[in-house]
N, C-alpha and C positions, 0 to 999 in steps of 0.2 A: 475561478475558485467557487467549490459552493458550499454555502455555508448552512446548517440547520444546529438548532439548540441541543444538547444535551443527546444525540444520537449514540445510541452504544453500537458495538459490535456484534453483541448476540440479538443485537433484536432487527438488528439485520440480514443474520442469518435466519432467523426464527420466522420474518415475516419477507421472506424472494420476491424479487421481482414474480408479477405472472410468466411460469415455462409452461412450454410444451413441449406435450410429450406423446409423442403420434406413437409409441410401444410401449409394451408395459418395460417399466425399471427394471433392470435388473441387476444382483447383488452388488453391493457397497463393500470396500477394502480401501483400508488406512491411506496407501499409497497411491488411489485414483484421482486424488488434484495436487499438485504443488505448486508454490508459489516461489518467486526468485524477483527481489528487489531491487532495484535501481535507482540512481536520482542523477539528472542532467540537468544544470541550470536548477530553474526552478518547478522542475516537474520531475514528483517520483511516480517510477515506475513499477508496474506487479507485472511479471509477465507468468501464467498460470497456465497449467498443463491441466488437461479437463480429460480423463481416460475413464470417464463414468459410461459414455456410450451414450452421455442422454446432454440436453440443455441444463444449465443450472444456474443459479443468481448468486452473484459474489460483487461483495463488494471490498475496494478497499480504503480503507482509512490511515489518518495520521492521527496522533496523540501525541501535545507537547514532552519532550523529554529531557527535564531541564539538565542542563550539566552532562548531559548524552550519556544521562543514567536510566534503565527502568524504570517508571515509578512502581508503585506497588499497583497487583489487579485490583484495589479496589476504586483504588482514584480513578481509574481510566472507565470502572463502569459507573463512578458516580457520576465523574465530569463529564464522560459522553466522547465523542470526536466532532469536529464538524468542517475536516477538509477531509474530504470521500468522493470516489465513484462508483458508482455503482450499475450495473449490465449484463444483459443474460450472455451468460459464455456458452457458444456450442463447443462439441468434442473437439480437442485439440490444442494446440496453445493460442493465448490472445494477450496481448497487451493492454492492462489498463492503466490508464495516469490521470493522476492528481497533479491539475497545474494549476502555477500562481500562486505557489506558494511560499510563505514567507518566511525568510530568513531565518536559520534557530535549528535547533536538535527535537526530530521527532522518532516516537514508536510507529513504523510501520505493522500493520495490520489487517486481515483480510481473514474474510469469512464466505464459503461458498455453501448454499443449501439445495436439496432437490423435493421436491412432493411426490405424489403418487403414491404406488403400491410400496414401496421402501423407501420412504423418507430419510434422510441423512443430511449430516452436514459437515463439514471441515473448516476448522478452526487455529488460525497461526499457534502455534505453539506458545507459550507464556506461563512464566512462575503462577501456580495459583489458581490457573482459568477452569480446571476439574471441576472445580466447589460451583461454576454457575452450568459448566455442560449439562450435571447431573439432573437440572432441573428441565430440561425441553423431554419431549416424548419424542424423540428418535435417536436413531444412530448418532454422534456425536464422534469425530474423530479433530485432534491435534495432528499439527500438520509439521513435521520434523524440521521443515524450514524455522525455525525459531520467528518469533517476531524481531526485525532487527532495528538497532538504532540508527536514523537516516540523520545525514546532514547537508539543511540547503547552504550551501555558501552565499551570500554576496557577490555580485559580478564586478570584479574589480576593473579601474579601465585598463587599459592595454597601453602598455609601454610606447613610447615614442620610438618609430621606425629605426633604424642605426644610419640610413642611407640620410633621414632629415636631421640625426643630428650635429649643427655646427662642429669644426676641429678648435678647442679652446687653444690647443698649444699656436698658433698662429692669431691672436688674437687681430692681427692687421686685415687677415679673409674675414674676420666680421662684420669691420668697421670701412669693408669695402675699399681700403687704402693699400 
């Protein structure tokens, strides 16, 4: 699990990993990254379709989501996230996971960006998240996968086999008599 203070989501997009990019970019459309969530154990998963034709830095994030309700955009970009990963995605799909993480209802979130001659980014969809897109100087696209609410469960143990369970109705095979 890795942890940093008060990291948001756009400034994750805003500021990518370093890509490369051996061709020039070329055009941006709504529909060139998606993301598709998952959570197994204690690791969610983004698995993310990259059809930009080029490298791009995505990362994704959790945000507590108490009562596996939204909270409001503004909480999430005060508070920040800080169970994320983050990786240059080449064209195609790739799986990224957040593991070790603890138990409790979170917002899944994921932000991809690209530089170059058409900078652009793509941004999980979220009530509200318009009012902070409008403020970067590029393409900005919402990504129809909504941001969605994750839940880690607890690993409960596992039941006692049926083969090692003693027969009570014979209580004499217990007591070996």
């Amino acid at each position: 699990m890795r942890m940093i203070a008060r990291t948001t989501l756009l400034a994750a997009a805003a500021i990518p990993l370093a890509i490369a990019a051996t061709a020039p970019a070329s055009a941006t459309a709504p529909t060139d990254v998606t993301y598709a969530f998952g959570v197994t154990g204690s690791t969610v998963t983004n698995t993310i379709t990259n059809n930009t034709g080029d490298t791009i830095g995505c990362t994704t994030s959790l945000a507590p989501a108490p009562g596996g309700v939204l909270p409001p955009i503004d909480d999430l970009m005060r508070n920040g996230q800080s169970l994320y990963q983050q990786d240059d995605i080449p064209p195609g799909t790739t799986t990224q996971s957040v593991t070790d993480v603890p138990d409790g209802s979170y917002v899944a979130l994921a932000s991809c960006g690209r530089e170059g001659t058409d900078p652009a980014m793509w941004v999980s969809d979220y009530p509200g998240i318009e009012q902070y897109l409008v403020q970067f100087p590029m393409t900005a696209y919402t990504v129809r996968q909504a941001s969605t609410v994750v839940i880690v469960p607890s690993v409960a143990p596992a039941p006692p086999a049926a083969a090692n369970t003693p027969d009570l109705d014979d209580l004499g095979t217990l007591f070996g008599s």
